[in-house]
FIKE-294887 format. One line per field, with one value per residue (C-alpha): residue in three letters; x negated, y, z. Coordinates in pm, whole numbers, padded with zeros to 5 digits, m for minus. Each point is the difference from the previous one (the first is absolute). Example, Ala and Ser with C-alpha at 12.3 -4.5 7.8 and 13.67 -1.06 7.14 Angstrom:
2
res	[ALA/SER]
px	[m01230/m00137]
py	[m00450/00344]
pz	[00780/m00066]
This chain:
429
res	[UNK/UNK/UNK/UNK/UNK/UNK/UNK/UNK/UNK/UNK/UNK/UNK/UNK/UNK/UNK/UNK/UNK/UNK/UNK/UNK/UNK/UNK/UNK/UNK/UNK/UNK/UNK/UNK/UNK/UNK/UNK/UNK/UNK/UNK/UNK/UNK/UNK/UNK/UNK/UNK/UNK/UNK/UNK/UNK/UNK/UNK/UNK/UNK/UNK/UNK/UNK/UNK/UNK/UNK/UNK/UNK/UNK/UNK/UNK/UNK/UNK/UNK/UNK/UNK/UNK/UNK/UNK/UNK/UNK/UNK/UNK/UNK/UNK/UNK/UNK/UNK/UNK/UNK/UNK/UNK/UNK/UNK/UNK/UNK/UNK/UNK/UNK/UNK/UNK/UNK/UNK/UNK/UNK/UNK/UNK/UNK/UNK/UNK/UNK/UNK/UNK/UNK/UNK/UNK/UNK/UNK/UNK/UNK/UNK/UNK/UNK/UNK/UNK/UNK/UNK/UNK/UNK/UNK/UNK/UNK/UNK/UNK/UNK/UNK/UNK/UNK/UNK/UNK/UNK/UNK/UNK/UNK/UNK/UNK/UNK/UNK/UNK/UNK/UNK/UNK/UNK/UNK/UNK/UNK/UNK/UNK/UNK/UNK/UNK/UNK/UNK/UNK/UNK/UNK/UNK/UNK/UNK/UNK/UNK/UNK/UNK/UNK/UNK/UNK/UNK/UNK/UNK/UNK/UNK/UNK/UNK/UNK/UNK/UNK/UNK/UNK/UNK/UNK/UNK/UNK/UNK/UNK/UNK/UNK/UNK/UNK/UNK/UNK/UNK/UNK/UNK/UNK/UNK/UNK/UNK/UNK/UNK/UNK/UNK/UNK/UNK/UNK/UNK/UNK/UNK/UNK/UNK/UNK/UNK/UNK/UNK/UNK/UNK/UNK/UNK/UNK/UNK/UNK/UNK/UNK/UNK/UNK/UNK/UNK/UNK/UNK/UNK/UNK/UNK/UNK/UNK/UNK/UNK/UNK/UNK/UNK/UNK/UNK/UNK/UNK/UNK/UNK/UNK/UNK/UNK/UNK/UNK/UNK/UNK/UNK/UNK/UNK/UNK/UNK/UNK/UNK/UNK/UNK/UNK/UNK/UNK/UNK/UNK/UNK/UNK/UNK/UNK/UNK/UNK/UNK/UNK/UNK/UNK/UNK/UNK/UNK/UNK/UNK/UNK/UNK/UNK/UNK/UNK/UNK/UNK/UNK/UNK/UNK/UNK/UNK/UNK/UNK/UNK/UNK/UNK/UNK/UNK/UNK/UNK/UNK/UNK/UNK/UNK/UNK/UNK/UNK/UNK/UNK/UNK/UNK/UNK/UNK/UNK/UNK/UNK/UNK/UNK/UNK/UNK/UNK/UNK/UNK/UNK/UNK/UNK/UNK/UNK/UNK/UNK/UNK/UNK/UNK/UNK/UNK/UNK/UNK/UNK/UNK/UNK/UNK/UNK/UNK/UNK/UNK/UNK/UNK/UNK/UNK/UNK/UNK/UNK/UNK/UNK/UNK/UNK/UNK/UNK/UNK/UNK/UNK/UNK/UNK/UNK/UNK/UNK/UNK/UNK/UNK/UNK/UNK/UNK/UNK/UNK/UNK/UNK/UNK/UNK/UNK/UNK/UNK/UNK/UNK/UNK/UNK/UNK/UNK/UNK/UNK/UNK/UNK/UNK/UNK/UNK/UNK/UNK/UNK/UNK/UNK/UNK/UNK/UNK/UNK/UNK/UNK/UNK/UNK/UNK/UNK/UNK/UNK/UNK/UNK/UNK/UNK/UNK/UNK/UNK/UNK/UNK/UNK/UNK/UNK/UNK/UNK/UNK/UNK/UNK/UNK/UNK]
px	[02268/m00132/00136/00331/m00056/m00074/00258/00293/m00165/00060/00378/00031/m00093/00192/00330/m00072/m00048/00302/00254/00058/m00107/00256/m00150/00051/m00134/m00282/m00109/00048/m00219/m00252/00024/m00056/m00316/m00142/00102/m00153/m00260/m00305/m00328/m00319/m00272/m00332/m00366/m00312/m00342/m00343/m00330/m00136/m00257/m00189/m00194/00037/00241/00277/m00044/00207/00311/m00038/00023/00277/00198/m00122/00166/00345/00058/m00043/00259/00274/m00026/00039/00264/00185/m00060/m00116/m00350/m00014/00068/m00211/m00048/00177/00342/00036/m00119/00156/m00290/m00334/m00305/m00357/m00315/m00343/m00051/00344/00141/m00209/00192/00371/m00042/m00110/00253/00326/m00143/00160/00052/00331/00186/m00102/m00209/m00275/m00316/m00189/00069/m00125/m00247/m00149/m00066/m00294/m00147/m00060/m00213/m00174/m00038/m00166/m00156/m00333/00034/00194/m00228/m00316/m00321/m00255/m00289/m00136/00159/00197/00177/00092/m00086/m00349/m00330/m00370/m00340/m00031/00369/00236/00350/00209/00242/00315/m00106/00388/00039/m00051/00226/00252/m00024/00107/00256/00146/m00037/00160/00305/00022/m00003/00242/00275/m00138/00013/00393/00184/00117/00183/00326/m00120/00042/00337/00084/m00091/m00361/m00211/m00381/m00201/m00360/m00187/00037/m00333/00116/00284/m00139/00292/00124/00194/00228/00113/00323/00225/00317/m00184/m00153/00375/00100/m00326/m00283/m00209/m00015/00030/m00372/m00194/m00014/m00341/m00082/00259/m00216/m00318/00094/00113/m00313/m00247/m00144/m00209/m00399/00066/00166/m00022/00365/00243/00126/00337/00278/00326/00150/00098/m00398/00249/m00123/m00344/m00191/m00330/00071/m00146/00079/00297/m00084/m00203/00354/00236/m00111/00358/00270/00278/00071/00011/00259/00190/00028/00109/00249/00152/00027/00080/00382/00004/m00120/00035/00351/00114/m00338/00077/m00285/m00268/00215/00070/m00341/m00205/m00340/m00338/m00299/m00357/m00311/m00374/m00111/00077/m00265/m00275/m00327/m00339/m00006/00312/m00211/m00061/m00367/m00024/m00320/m00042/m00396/00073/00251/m00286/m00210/00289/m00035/00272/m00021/00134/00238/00184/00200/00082/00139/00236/00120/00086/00151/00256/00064/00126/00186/00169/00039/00124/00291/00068/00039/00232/00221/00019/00162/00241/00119/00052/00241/00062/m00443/m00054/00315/m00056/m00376/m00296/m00378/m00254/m00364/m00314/m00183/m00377/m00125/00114/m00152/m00411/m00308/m00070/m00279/00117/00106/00051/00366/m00120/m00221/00063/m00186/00202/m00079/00160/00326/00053/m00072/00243/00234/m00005/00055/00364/00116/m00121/00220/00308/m00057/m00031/00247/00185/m00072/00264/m00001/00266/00116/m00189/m00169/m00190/m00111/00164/m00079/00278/00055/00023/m00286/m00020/00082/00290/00112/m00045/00164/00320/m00017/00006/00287/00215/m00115/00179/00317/00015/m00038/00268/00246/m00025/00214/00308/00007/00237/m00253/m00355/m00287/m00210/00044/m00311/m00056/m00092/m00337/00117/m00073/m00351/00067/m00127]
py	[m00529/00318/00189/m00167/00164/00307/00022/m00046/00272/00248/m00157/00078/00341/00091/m00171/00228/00341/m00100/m00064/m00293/m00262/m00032/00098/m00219/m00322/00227/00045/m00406/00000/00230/m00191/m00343/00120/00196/m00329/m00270/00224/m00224/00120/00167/m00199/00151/m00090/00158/m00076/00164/m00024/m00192/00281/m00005/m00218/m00354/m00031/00068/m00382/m00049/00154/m00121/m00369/00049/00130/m00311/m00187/00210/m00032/m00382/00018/00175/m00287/m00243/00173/00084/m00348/00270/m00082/00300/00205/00351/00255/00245/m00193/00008/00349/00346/00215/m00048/00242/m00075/00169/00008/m00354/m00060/00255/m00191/m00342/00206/00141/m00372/m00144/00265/00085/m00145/00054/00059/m00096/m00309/m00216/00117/00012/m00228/m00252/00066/m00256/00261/00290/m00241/m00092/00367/00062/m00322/00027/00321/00023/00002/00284/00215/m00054/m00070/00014/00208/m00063/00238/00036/00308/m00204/00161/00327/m00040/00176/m00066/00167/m00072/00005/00273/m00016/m00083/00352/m00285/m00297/m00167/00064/m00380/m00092/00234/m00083/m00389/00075/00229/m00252/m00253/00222/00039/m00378/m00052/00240/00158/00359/00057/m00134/00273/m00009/m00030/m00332/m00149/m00227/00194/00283/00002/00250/m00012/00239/00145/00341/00316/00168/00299/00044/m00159/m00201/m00294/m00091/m00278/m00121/m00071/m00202/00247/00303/m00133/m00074/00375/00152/m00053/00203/m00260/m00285/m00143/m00346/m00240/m00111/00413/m00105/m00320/00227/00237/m00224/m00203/00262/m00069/00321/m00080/m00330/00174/00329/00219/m00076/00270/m00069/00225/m00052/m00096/00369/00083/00223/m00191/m00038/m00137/m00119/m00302/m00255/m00227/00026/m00237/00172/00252/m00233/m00335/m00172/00117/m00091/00277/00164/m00245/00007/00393/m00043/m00208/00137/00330/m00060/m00090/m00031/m00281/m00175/00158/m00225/00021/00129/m00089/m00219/m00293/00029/m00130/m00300/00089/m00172/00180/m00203/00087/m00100/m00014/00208/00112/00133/00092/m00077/m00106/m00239/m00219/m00307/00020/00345/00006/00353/m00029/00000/00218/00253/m00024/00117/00382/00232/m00167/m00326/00151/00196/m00369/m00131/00350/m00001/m00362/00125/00273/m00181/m00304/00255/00186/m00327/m00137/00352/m00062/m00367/00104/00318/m00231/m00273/00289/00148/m00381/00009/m00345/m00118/00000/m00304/m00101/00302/00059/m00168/00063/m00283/00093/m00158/00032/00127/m00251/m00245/00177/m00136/00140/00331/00250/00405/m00051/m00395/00037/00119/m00303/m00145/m00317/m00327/m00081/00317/m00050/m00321/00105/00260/m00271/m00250/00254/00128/m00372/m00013/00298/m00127/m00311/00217/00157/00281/00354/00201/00389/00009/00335/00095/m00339/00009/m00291/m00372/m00304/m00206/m00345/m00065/00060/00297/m00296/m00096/00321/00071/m00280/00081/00350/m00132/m00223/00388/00178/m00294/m00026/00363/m00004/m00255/00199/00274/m00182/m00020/00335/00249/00285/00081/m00029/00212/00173/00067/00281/m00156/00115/00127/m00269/00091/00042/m00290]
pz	[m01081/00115/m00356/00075/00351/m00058/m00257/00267/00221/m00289/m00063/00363/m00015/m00305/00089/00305/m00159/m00255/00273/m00175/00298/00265/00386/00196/m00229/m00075/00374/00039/m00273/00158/00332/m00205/m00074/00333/00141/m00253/m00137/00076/00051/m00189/m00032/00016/m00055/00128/m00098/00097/m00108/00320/00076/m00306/m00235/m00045/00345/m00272/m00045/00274/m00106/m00344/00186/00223/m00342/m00137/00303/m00033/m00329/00005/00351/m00244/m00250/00236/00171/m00335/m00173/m00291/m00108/m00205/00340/m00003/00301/m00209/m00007/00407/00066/m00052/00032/00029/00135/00040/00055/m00106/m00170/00135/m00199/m00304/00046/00069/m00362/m00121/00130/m00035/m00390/m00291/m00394/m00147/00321/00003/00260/00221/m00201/00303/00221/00382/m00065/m00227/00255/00171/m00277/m00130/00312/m00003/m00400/m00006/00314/m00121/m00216/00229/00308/m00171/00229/m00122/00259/00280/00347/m00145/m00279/m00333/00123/00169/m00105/00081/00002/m00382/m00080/m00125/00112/m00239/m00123/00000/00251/m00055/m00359/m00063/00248/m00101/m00365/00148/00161/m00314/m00191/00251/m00023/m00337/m00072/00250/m00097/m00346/m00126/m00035/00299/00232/00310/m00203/m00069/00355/00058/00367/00166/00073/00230/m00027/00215/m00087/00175/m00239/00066/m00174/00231/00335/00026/m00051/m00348/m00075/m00335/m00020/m00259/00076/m00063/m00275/m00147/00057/m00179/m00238/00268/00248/m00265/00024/m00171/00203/m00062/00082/00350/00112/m00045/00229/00263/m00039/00033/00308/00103/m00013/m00194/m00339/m00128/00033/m00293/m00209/m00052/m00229/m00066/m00325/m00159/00200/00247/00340/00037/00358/00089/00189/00223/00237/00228/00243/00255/00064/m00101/00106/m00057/m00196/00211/00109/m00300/m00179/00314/m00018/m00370/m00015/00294/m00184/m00383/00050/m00380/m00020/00324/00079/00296/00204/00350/00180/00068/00070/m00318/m00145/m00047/00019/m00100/00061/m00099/00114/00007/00382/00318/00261/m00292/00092/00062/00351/m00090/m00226/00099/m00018/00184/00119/00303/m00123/m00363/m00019/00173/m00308/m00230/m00169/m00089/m00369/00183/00246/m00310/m00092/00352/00072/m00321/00088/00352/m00104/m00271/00252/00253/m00220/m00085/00364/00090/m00288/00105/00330/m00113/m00184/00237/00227/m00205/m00090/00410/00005/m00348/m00042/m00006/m00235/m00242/00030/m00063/00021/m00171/00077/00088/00348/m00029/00187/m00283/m00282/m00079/00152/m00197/00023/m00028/m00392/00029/m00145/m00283/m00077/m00371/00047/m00087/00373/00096/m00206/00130/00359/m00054/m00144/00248/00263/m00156/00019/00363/00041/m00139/00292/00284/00192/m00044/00197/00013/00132/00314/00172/00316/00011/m00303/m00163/m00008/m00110/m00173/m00014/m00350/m00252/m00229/m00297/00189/00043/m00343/m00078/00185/m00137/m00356/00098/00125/m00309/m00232/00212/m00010/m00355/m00061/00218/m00214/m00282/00180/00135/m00116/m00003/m00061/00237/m00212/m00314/m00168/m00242/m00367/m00195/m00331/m00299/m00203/m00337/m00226]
């Protein structure tokens, strides 16, 4: 459908430039379509704050994509089908490439299911407890440190990639248009990999399994990724977005709003259905449920450095949700919406409990994303801050789901494209 689409966009254009389309049916045409043009849908997912608080997202996925089956009737539903674009960051930015990546065209590589079980699967190689207060990196009297304390951890999580996607899919492999953000330590700034400049050059086409690296290299827990383009023109050293960019949303929103080629009718933000997952607002230390004033006294830099980092990305999240929610104004709570995990919900931790690969741990972590989809959903308000909702975040999800497949079916009896996607050129065999 979308070939078909984009195929009458060019007639359009051409019967234009040839004169050969008579005005007045073609500005009926071009009205038809401002006025039926649907809307974008978008999806946003973040890495929760770090380590194995990605579990959370990777459940409420779980949760939507079994919504749009029900809501379809298709069993065979995927994320990919009823979403436009999708954007994530740090593991985020892992499960948008699982999801959005393909071979030959054809269907998404993994089902949502899939982007939990990744994290739970190789949790105790990526976050593997070495012993000592100081964790991977700590010394004693009669120890040396160690010239590459995360080179174990690193080496899991490369090879966690590269079974996941493999050594030859690239950004041209993903369905949609896909944005994954990482910190270019070369640059000091932040870098996003992007599916439509990808399309344009070989110098920002990159592997994927080099993408969900990057994203996932969570400063202090992984070494930076050295990551190169294709043709070895674009070259970063990359870690972890999160603790600048704690949700994508605004990101995504910023990009489709601007690339008019390939969503030409967007106007505005009324014009969007957005998703945007997260782990858990409110991060911190003192938020934990078992904050303790005393013990928290007894803690050294060494345990302050994680806390810190989770604050940090939670507020750079909640500063996003809460930028959104505004520039939504009326149509927010139709057109937007924020699934995320309060801290006081989340299991007693210690300074570096979230990253905690026992079974125990997992399951903890586990049980605590399907207590999130019961409660309640918060939602960001202008000037009044934050609301509780009457329905739960599953319900909400739920009714989401049921928007993103009558939006989909709409689009087959309109006269005009909602989006027009640029196509990755076919390999050869």
């Amino acid at each position: 459908m979308e070939e078909a689409e984009e195929m009458q966009v060019e007639r359009m254009h051409e019967e234009t430039e040839g004169g050969g389309a008579d005005t007045d049916k073609l500005s009926y045409e071009i009205f038809s379509i401002l006025e039926s043009k649907g809307k974008v849908r978008v999806l946003c997912v973040d890495g929760g704050g770090g380590g194995l608080r990605a579990l959370l997202a990777g459940r409420a996925l779980a949760h939507l994509e079994a919504a749009l089956r029900r809501a379809s009737g298709d069993p065979d539903a995927r994320v990919a089908d009823y979403f436009d674009l999708v954007a994530g960051t740090g593991a985020g930015g892992v499960f948008a490439a699982m999801l959005f990546s393909t071979h030959s065209r054809g269907a998404p590589l993994f089902h949502a299911d899939d982007t939990w079980r990744l994290v739970a699967d190789h949790a105790a190689r990526l976050f593997r407890r070495t012993g000592g207060a100081g964790g991977a990196g700590s010394t004693s009297l009669f120890c040396r440190p160690k010239k590459r304390p995360l080179a174990s951890a690193t080496a899991a999580l490369d090879a966690a990639m590269r079974k996941a996607f493999g050594e030859e899919l690239t950004l041209r492999d993903t369905i949609k248009p896909v944005l994954i953000s990482c910190y270019d330590l070369k640059s000091s700034a932040p870098l996003v990999f992007s599916r439509a400049d990808a399309l344009e050059s070989e110098s920002y086409d990159f592997r994927l399994c080099e993408v969900g690296r990057a994203a996932w290299s969570e400063a202090g827990r992984f070494e930076p990724a050295e990551v190169a383009s294709v043709d070895g023109a674009t070259s970063c050293a990359a870690v972890d977005g999160g603790p600048i960019m704690g949700s994508p949303a605004a990101a995504a929103i910023t990009h489709v709003l601007h690339n008019k080629h390939e969503f030409p009718f967007v106007r505005g933000v009324e014009d969007l259905l957005v998703l945007s997952i997260g782990g858990c607002s409110g991060g911190g230390a003192g938020a934990a449920a078992d904050a303790d004033l005393r013990r928290l006294r007894r803690w050294g830099p060494k345990d302050w450095a994680r806390p810190i980092a989770r604050i940090a990305a939670d507020g750079a999240a909640d500063l996003v949700d809460h930028a959104v929610a505004r520039a939504f104004g009326q149509c927010r709570s139709s057109n937007y919406l924020r699934i995320q995990a309060k801290r006081e919900s989340m299991p007693p931790c210690g300074p570096d409990g979230e990253y905690d690969p026992t079974p125990a741990n997992v399951q903890a972590l586990l049980a605590a994303a399907d207590e999130m989809l019961k409660h309640r959903n918060v939602e960001s308000v202008l000037f009044e801050g934050r609301r509780v909702g009457e329905q739960t975040n599953a319900e909400r999800l739920d009714c989401f789901a049921r928007e993103l497949v009558a939006e989909h079916r709409s689009r087959g009896s309109r006269i005009g494209p909602t989006v027009a996607f640029k196509q990755a050129p076919r390999k050869d065999m």
